[in-house]
C-alpha positions in Angstrom: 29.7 -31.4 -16.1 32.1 -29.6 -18.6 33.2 -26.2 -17.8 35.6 -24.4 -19.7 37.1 -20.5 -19.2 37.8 -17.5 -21.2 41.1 -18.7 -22.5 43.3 -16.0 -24.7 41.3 -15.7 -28.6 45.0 -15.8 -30.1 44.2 -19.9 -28.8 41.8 -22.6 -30.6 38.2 -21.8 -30.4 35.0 -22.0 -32.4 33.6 -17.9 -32.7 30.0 -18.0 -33.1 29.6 -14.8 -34.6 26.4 -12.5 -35.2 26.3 -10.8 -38.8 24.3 -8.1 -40.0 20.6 -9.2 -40.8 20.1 -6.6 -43.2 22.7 -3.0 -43.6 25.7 -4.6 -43.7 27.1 -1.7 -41.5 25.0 -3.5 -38.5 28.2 -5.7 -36.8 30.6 -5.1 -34.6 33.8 -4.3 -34.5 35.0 -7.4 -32.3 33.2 -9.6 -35.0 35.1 -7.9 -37.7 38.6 -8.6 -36.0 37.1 -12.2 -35.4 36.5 -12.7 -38.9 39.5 -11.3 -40.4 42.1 -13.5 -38.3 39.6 -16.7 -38.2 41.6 -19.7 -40.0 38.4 -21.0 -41.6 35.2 -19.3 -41.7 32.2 -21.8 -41.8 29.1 -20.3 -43.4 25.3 -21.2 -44.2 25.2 -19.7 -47.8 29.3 -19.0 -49.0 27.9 -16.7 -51.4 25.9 -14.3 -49.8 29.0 -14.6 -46.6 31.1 -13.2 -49.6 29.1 -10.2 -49.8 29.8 -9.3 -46.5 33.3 -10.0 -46.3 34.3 -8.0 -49.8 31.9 -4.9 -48.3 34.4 -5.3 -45.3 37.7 -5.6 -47.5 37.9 -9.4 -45.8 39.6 -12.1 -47.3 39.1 -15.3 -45.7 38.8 -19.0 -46.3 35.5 -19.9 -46.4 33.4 -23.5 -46.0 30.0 -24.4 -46.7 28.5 -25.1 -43.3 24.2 -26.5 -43.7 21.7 -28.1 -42.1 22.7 -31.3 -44.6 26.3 -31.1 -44.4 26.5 -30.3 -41.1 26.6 -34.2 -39.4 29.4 -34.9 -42.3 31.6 -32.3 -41.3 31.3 -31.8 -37.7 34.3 -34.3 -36.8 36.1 -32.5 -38.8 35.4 -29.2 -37.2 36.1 -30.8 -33.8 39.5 -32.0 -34.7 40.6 -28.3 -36.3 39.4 -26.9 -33.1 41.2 -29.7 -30.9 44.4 -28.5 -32.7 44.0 -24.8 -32.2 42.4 -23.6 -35.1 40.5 -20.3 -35.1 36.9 -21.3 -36.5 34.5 -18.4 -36.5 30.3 -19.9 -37.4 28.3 -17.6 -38.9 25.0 -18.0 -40.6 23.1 -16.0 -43.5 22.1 -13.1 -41.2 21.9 -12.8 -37.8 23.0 -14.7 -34.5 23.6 -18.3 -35.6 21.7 -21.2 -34.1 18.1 -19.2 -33.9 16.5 -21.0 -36.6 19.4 -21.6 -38.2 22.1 -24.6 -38.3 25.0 -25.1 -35.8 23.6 -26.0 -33.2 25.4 -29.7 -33.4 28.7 -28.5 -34.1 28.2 -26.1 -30.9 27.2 -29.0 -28.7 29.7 -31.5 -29.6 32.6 -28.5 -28.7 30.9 -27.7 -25.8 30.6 -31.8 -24.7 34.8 -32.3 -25.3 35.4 -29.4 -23.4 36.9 -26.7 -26.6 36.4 -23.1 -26.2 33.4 -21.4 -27.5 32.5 -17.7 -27.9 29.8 -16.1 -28.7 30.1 -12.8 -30.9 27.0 -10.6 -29.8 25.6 -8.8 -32.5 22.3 -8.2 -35.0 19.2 -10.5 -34.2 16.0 -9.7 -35.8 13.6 -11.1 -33.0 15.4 -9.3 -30.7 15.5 -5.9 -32.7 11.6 -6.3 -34.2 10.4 -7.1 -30.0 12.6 -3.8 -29.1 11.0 -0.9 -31.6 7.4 -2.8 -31.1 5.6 -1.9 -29.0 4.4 -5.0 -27.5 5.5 -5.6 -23.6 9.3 -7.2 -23.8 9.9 -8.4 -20.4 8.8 -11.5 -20.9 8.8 -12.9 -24.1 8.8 -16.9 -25.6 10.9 -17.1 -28.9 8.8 -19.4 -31.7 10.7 -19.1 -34.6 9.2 -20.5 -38.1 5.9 -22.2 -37.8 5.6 -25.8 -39.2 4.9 -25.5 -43.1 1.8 -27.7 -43.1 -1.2 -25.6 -42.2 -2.6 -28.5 -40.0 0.5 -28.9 -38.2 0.8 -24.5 -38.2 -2.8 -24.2 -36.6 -2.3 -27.0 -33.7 1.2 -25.2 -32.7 -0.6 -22.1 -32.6 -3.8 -23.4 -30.8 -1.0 -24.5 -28.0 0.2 -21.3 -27.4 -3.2 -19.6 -27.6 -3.1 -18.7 -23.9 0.3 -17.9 -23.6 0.9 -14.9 -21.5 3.8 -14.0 -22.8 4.7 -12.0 -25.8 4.8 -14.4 -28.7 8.3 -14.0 -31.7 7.5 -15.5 -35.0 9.8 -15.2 -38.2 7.8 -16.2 -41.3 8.7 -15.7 -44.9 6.9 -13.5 -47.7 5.3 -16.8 -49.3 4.1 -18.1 -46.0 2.7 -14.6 -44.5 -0.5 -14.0 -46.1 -1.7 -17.4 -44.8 -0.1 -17.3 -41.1 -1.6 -14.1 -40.1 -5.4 -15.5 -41.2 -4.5 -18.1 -38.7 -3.5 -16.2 -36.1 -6.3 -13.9 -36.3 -8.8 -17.1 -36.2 -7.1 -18.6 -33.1 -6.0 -15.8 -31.1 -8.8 -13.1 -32.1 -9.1 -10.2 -34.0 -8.7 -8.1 -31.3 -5.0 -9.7 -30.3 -2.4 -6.6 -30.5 0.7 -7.6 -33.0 3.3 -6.0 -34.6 4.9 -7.4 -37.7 7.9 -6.3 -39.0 9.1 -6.2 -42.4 13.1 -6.6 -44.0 14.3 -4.9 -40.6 17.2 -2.7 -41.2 16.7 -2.7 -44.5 15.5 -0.4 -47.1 12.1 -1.0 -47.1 12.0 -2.0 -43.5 8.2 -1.5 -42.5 6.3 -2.0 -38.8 2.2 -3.0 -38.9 1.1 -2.3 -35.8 -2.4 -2.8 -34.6 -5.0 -5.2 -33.4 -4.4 -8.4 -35.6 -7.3 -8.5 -37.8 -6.2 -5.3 -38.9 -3.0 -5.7 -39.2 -3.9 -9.2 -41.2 -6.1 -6.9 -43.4 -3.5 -4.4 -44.5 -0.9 -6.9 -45.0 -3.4 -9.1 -47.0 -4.8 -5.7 -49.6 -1.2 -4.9 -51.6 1.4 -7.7 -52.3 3.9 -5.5 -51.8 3.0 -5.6 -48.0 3.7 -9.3 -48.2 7.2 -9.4 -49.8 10.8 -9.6 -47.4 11.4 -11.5 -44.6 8.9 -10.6 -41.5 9.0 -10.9 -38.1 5.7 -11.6 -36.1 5.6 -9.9 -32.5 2.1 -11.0 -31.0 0.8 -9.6 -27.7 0.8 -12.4 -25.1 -3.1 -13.6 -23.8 -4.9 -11.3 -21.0 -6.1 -14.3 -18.4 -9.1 -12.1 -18.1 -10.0 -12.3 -21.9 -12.5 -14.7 -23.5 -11.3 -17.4 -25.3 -11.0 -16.2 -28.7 -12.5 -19.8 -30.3 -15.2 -19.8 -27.8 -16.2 -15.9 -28.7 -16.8 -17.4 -32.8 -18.1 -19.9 -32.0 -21.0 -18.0 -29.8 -21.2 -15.2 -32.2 -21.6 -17.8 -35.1 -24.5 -19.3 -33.3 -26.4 -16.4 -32.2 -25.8 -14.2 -35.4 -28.3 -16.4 -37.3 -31.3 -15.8 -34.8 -31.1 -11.8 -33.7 -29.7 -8.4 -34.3 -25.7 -8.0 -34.3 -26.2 -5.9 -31.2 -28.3 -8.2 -29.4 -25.8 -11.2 -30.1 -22.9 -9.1 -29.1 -24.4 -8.7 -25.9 -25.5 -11.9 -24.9 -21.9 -13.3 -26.4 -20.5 -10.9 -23.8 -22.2 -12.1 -21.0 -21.6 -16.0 -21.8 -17.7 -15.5 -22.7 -17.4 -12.3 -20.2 -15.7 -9.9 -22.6 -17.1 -6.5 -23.9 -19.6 -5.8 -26.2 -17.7 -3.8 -28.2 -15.1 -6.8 -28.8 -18.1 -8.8 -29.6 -19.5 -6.6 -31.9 -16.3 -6.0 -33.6 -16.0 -9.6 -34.3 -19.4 -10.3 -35.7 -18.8 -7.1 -38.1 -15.5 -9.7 -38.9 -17.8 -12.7 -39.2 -20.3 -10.9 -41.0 -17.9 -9.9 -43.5 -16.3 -13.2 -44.4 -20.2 -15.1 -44.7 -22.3 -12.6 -46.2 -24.9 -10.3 -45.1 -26.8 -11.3 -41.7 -29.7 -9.9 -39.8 -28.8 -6.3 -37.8 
């Protein structure tokens, strides 16, 4: 085991440092001082780190720092740090390491024993979960969903009944198909809340039952532009299994009246007939007109 203390920050030690995600007004004032007297600043994107730093009148050596330079460079990193440099990591936006690159150069300080300290600051699944609305005691952290939609659907099939709330980021090219999916595996009726460019200026919450949600999201492409954050309600053990519920619905649709088939759907899966009867409206509307 390898433990290391809070030595003096005048000494060597890598500063993983949160940055704003959004108003560049949203860090702190520790990360500020961290940034200004940091002998090398290792950053995701130089270029959009610049921005920050001018806004903050900051002028400090800077180092591309990526998921494909990362390996190359991390030797490097360790030896600077071995011989008391000041390295402060930061990533586009946010706290580093949560879906973004570091986590390698964090490990290997951690494994020879070199300081490291975390900078708290700006996290955008932590500040969508806060403002909504979903329960936020217990929460499971996702991230980005695989790219491939096969590989998207099975991940989310997996976590279908999870209790706990569910944190997805997803970006604007990506969203209009990932919240389809969602509503097809976790039902229509599933409460979410997505949030939209968070702290900035057109920083939007849709907050509903999913299919909804999906709906609105899916009628103006300027609902589908920014970078979102996806904060689904965690499964009810009590509720019916949303796949099941289609699937019942889909077969009993065809041979009687909506309301009929809601009921009986009801009693098989042993949710309501109102769910039931809002998802056959769903069905109904995506295959054409039925009987009832």
């Amino acid at each position: 085991m390898n433990r290391t203390t809070r030595a003096p920050e005048t000494a060597g030690a890598l500063f993983v440092v949160a940055t704003p995600i959004g108003n560049l007004a949203d860090i702190t004032l520790r990360a500020l001082d961290a940034l200004r007297d940091a002998d090398l600043i290792l950053a995701e994107d130089t270029r959009r780190a610049r921005v920050l730093l001018r806004h903050h009148g900051i002028n400090a050596k800077l180092q591309s720092f990526h998921s494909h330079n990362e390996s190359a460079q991390r030797e490097k990193m360790l030896a600077k740090l071995a011989a008391g440099a000041r390295i402060a990591l930061i990533s586009d936006a946010g706290t580093p390491l949560l879906s973004d690159p570091g986590g390698g150069l964090v490990r290997a300080a951690r494994e020879r024993g070199l300081q490291v300290i975390p900078l708290p600051g700006a996290n955008a699944a932590i500040a969508a979960l806060s403002a909504a609305g979903q329960p936020a005691a217990r929460f499971c952290f996702e991230g980005f969903l695989p790219p491939k939609a096969e590989a998207r659907d099975r991940r989310l099939r997996e976590l279908q009944h999870e209790p706990r709330t569910l944190i997805f980021y997803e970006a604007s090219h990506r969203i209009g198909k990932t919240l389809p999916a969602m509503r097809e595996i976790f039902g229509a009726a599933r409460a979410v809340s997505v949030a939209r460019e968070i702290s900035k200026k057109f920083e939007t919450f849709y907050c509903g039952a999913l299919g909804e949600v999906a709906a609105t999201i899916a009628a103006d492409a300027r609902h589908r532009k920014g970078e979102f954050v996806i904060v689904l309600r965690g499964a009810d053990p009590a509720a019916p299994d949303a796949a099941q519920a289609r699937e019942v619905m889909r077969l009993l649709m065809p041979e009687m009246p909506l309301k009929r088939a809601s009921k009986i759907a009801a009693e098989i899966t042993g949710g309501s007939g109102r769910e039931m009867y809002a998802l056959g409206v769903e069905l109904r509307g995506a295959t054409g007109p039925r009987r009832g």
